[in-house]
N, C-alpha and C positions, 0 to 999 in steps of 0.2 A: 333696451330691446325694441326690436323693430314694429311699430303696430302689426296686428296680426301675427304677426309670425312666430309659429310656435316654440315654446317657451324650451323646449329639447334641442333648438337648430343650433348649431355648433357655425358662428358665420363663418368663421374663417374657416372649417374644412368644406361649407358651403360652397363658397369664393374659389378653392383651391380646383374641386372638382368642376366650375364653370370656368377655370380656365383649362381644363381639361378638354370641355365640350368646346369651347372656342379655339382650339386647336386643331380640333378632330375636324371641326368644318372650317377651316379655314387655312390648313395643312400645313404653313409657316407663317409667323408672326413677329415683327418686334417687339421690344420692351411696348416701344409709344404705342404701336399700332392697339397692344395686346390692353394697356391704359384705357384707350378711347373707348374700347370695347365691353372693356370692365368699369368702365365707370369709376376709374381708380387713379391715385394720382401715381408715377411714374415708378418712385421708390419704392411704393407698395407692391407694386404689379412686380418690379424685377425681384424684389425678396420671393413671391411666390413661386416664379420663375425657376430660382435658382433654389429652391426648397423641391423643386418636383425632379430639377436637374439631377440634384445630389442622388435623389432617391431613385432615377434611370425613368420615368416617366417620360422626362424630356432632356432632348439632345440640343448642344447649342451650332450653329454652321453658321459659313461666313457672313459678315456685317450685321454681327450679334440678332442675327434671327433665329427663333427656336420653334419647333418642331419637335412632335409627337414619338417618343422611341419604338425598338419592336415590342417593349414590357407588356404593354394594353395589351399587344395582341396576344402574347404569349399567354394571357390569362386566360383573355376569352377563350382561347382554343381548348384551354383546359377544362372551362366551364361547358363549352360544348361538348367537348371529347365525353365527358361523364356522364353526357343527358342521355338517359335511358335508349328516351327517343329515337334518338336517328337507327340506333341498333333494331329499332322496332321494324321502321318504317323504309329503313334500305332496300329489303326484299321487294316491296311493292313498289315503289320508287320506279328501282329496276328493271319490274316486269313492262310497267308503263312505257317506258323508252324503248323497252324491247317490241313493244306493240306498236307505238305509234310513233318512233323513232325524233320525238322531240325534248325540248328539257323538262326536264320535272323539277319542281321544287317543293320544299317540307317549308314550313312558317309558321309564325307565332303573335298574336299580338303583346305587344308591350306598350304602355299605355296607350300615346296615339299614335302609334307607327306599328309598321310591320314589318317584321325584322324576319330573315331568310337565314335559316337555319340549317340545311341540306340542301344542294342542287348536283342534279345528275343531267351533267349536258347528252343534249340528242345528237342523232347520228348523222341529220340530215349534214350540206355544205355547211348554209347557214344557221346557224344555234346562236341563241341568245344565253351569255353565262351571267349569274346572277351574282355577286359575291356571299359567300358565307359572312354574316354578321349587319351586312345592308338591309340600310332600314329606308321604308318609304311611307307618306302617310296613307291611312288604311282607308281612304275614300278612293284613292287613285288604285289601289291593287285588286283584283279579281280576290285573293288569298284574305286580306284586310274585311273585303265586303261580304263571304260566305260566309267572316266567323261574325261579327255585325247580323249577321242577316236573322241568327240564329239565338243571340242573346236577346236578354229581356230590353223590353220595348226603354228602362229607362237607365241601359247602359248603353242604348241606341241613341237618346234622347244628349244623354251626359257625354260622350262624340262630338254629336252638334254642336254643344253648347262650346264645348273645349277644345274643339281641334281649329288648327288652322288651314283652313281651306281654302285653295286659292281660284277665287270667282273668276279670273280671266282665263285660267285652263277651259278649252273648249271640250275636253274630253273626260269631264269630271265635273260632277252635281254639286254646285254649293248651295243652294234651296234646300232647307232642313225636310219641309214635306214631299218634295222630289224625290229627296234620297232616301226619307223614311215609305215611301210606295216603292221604291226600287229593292229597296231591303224586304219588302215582303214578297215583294215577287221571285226575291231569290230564293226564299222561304220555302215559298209552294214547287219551284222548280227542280229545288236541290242543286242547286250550282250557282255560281257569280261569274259573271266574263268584264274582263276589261278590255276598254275597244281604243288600244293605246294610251289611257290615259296613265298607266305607269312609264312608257318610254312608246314615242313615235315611230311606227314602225312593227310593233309589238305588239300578238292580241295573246290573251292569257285563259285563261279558265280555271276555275278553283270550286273543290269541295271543302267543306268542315270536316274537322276529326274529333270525336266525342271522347273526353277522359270518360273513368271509372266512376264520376259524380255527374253523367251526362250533359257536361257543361265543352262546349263548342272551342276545345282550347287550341286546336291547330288546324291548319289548311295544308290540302295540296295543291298541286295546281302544275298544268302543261300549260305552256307558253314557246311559242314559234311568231315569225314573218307574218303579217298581215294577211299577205298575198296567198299563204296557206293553211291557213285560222279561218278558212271561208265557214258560212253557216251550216254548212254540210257535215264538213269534218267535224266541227266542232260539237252539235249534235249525237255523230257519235262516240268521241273522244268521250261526251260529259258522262254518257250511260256506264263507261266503264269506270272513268273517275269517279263517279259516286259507290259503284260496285266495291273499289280497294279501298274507299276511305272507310264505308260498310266492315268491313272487314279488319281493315284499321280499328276501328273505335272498337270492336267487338275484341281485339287483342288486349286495350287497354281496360279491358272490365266493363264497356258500356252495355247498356240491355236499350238503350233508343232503338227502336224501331224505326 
């Protein structure tokens, strides 16, 4: 057994589902390639290969490269399809677009990323569509930073420690006491804005959504063009963004004031 590593991990269905995640990012692989990556010698890697094959995980195409099947997705869809949520949050979603004619999105954190869970594109020419199931890390997203902004100071802290934060992005805080002053400021303001650092081009804005145990467990957030995300708009987009999420969390049982 591995130092550290807890005494329950099961390696090999460990192994199986990290060659899962290295398909998902890296969207076709060979045997070698899939080796070098796994740290694994060649035999090994294609037995996994052909263990997730069998079982529709993964598809093999030409010059024995393998690639991700639709199965993932078809699961996920069904894990979303059943989340209460979006039924919740559709309506207000909705109105959003209807008012301010840009896209809206529903989010969630999962550990360090922020994974997009509803989007309802806007009406303008240009709309920015987000995929259902995209995940990005939660320093770079407006949605990622309001719910950060609102948890305790040492799941703020435990972030820092843990994520990977990439220092050359000019549009994103990798200074732990930076971003821990910005996370309060988002605090006192009731909103988070990303000023392109999710996508170049892109400015964002996001509320928290309070469950029923007033803990900060989703975002919304309007996201449009640079060019008309000015500080004006955005001003007053946030007033009503924080109004639907208000009313959001009050659907899910919260009594946060």
């Amino acid at each position: 057994m591995t130092k550290n590593k807890p005494y329950y991990m099961i390696s090999s269905l460990e192994r199986g589902l990290r060659m899962i995640e290295l398909l998902a990012e890296n969207e076709i692989l060979t045997v070698s390639e899939s080796a070098r990556l796994m740290g694994l010698n060649r035999s090994v890697t294609h037995r996994f290969l052909a263990t997730l094959q069998n079982l529709g995980y993964v598809s093999q195409g030409d010059r024995s490269q393998y690639k991700l099947s639709m199965k993932l997705f078809e699961l996920g869809s069904r894990v979303v399809d059943h989340t209460e949520i979006r039924t919740i949050v559709r309506p207000f979603m909705q109105s959003l677009v209807e008012i301010h004619n840009e896209t809206v999105n529903l989010g969630m954190l999962d550990r360090q990323g922020m994974v997009t869970i509803d989007t309802l594109t806007g009406k303008e020419l240009l709309s920015f569509y987000s995929p259902i199931g995209s995940r990005s890390p939660a320093n770079t997203h407006a949605m990622g930073k309001a719910i950060l902004a609102f948890c305790d100071l040492k799941v703020q802290q435990a972030y820092m420690d843990t994520a990977q934060i990439d220092s050359q992005d000019p549009n994103t805080t990798a200074d732990s006491g930076t971003f821990l002053a910005e996370l309060e400021m988002i605090r006192r303001q009731g909103y988070a804005i990303d000023n392109e650092g999710w996508a170049i081009g892109l400015k964002c804005v996001a509320a928290p959504v309070f469950d029923h145990t007033n803990e900060p467990t989703y975002a919304v957030s309007i996201s449009g063009p640079a060019n008309r995300m000015t500080p004006a708009v955005i001003d007053h987009l946030s007033q009503d963004l924080i109004q639907c999420c208000h009313k959001i969390s009050e659907r899910l049982g919260s009594n946060r004031n």
